[in-house]
Every structure is written in structure tokens, then in C-alpha cells.
C-alpha positions in Angstrom: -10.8 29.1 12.0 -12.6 26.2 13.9 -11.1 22.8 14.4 -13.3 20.0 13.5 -13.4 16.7 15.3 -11.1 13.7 13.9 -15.1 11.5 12.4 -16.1 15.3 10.9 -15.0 15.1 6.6 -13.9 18.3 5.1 -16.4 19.9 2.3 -13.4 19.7 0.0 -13.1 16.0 0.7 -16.5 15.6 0.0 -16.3 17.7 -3.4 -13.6 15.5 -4.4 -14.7 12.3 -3.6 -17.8 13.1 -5.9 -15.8 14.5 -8.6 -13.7 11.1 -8.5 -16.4 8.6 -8.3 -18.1 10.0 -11.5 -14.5 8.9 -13.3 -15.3 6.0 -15.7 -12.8 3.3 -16.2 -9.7 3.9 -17.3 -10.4 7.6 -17.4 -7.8 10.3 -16.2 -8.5 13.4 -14.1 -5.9 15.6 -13.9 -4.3 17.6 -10.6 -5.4 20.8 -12.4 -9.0 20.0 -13.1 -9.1 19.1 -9.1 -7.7 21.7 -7.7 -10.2 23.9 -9.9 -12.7 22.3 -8.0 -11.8 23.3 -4.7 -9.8 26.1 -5.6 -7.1 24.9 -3.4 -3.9 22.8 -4.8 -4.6 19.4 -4.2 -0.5 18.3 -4.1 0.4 21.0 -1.7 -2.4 22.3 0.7 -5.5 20.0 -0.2 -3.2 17.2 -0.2 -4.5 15.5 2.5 -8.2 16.4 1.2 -7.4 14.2 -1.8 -6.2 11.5 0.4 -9.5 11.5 2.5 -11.1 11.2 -0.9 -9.7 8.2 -2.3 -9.7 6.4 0.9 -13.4 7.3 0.7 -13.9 5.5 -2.6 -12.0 3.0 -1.9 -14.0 1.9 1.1 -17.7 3.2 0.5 -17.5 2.6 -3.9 -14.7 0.0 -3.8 -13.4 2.2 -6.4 -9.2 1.9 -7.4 -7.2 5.4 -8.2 -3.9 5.1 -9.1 -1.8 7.8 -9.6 -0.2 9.3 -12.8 3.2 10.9 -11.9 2.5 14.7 -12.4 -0.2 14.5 -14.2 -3.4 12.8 -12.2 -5.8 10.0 -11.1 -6.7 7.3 -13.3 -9.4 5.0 -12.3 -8.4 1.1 -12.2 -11.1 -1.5 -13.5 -11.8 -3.5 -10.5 -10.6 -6.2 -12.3 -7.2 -4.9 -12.7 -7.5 -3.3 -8.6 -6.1 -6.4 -7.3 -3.3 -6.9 -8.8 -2.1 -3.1 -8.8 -3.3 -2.9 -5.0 -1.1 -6.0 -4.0 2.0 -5.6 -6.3 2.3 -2.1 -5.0 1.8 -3.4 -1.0 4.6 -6.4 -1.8 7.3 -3.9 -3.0 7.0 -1.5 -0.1 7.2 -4.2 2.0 9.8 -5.8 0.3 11.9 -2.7 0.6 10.9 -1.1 3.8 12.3 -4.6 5.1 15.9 -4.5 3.1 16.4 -0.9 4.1 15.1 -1.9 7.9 17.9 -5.2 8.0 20.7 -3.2 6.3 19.7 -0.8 8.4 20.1 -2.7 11.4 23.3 -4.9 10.1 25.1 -1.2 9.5 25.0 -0.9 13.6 28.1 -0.9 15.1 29.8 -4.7 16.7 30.0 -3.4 19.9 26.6 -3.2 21.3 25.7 -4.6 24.3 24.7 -8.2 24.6 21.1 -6.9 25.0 21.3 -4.8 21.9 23.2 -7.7 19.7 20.2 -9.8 20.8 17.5 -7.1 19.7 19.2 -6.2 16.9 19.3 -10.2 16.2 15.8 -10.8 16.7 14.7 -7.6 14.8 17.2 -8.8 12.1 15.4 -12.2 11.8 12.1 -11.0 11.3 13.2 -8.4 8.8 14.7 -10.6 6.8 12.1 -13.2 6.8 9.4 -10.2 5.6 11.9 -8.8 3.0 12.3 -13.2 1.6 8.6 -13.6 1.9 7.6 -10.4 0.0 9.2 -11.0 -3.2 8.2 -11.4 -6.8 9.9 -15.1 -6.0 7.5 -15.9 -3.4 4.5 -14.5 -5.7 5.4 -17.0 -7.9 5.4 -19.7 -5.7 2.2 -19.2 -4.2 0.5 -18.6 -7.9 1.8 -22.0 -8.9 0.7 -23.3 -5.4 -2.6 -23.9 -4.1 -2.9 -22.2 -0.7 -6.4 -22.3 -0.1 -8.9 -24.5 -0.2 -12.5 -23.9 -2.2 -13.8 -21.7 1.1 -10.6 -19.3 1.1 -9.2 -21.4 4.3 -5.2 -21.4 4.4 -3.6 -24.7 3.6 -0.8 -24.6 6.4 1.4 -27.3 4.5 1.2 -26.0 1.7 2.6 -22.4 3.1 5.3 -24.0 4.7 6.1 -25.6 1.6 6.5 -21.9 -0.1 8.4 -20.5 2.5 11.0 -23.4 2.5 11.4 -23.0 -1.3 11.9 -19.1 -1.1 14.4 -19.6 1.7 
């Protein structure tokens, strides 16, 4: 078996990624009818095959798949992309920060002074992320305008979110 460099696509990533982009809105493709393709299960050994794909479309197409649990890909209208794309990044966020701070808060009281102030800092930050990336603060900043009409950042404006949140 060769290796292939890191820039160098697999043919299965290539099969899939045409397979996917032929998906219509809305439509469903199931893990079955993929794995047919390549004759290789794409949620165990083609896994990361799939993964290649959908980044593909995503970038090249600008095309959205979301998954089905169990059961497949279902292509998201582009209209509808956005939404999905950043309500899914907010609640990772949201909880890869609470887990991260009650992580950190679960350390034992006797550290070191160097430690207490790392674990202080790290702390901090966490818990600003896990405040800021909340369905509270997506309120706030819909009811807020935050931009002006060329996408710049209104800076008062953000300040005034994050005070309310806090």
C-alpha cells in the first residue's frame, strides 16, 4: 500500500463528494447508499473519506450537509446553512467552555501560586467564552445592531452586549 502526500484526495473522497453534490435540497442520502458507492463503510473505515467530502462541498460548492442520526446526509438550503452552521458552532462552544471552567474550578486548593494564577486566568477566559456563547447573547446581538451597512463592527455597540450578558 502507498502513502499519499497530505494535498493528494482519496478516489473515494472524490466519488463521494460527486455523489453528494448531485443531492437536491432537502434531499436525504443514506449511509447505505454511500458506502455502496465505495464499497467501503463510510461510519467506520471510509469515515474520514466522507469527512474530506463534505469539507470539499462545503468550500468548492458552498454546499451544507447535515447529518441524520443513523440514517444519513441531508442537504441544507443555503438559506437555512447559516443558521444551522452557527447555532451548532455557539453550542460547542458554549459547552466545550463550561466543561473547560468546571473543569478547571474541580482542581484541587492547594496549587501553587503559579498554578492558582493559571488556573485563574484560564478560568476567566473560559468563562467569558462559555457567557458570550449563549442563546442569551444571540439574542442580544439580533435585537442589536452590530454592524454598520459595510459589515464593520460597531465597538460600542459590542460592549453594550457583553455588559448586558454579564
Amino acid at each position: 500500500m502507498s502513502r499519499r502526500g497530505i494535498s493528494e484526495l482519496s478516489v473515494d473522497a472524490v466519488v463521494l463528494a460527486k455523489a453528494l453534490a448531485k443531492l437536491s435540497d432537502n434531499e436525504v442520502i443514506t449511509y447505505s447508499s454511500l458506502s455502496e458507492l465505495i464499497k467501503r463503510d463510510v461510519r467506520k473505515e471510509a469515515r474520514a473519506q466522507l469527512a474530506t467530502a463534505r469539507r470539499m462541498l462545503l468550500r468548492d460548492n458552498h454546499v451544507f450537509l447535515d447529518c441524520i442520526p443513523t440514517v444519513g446526509l441531508k442537504r441544507i438550503p443555503a438559506d437555512e446553512s447559516a443558521e444551522r452552521i452557527g447555532a451548532r458552532a455557539i453550542r460547542r462552544s458554549h459547552s466545550a467552555a463550561q466543561k473547560g471552567h468546571r473543569e478547571l474550578m474541580s482542581l484541587p486548593a492547594d496549587l501553587s501560586p503559579e498554578a492558582q494564577t493559571v488556573r485563574a486566568q484560564y478560568g476567566v477566559v473560559l468563562g467569558i467564552v462559555a457567557n458570550l456563547s449563549s442563546c442569551k447573547t444571540l439574542e442580544q446581538v439580533k435585537m442589536t445592531r452590530v454592524a454598520d451597512a459595510n459589515g464593520k463592527l460597531q465597538m460600542p455597540n459590542l460592549l453594550k452586549i457583553v455588559e448586558a450578558v454579564s
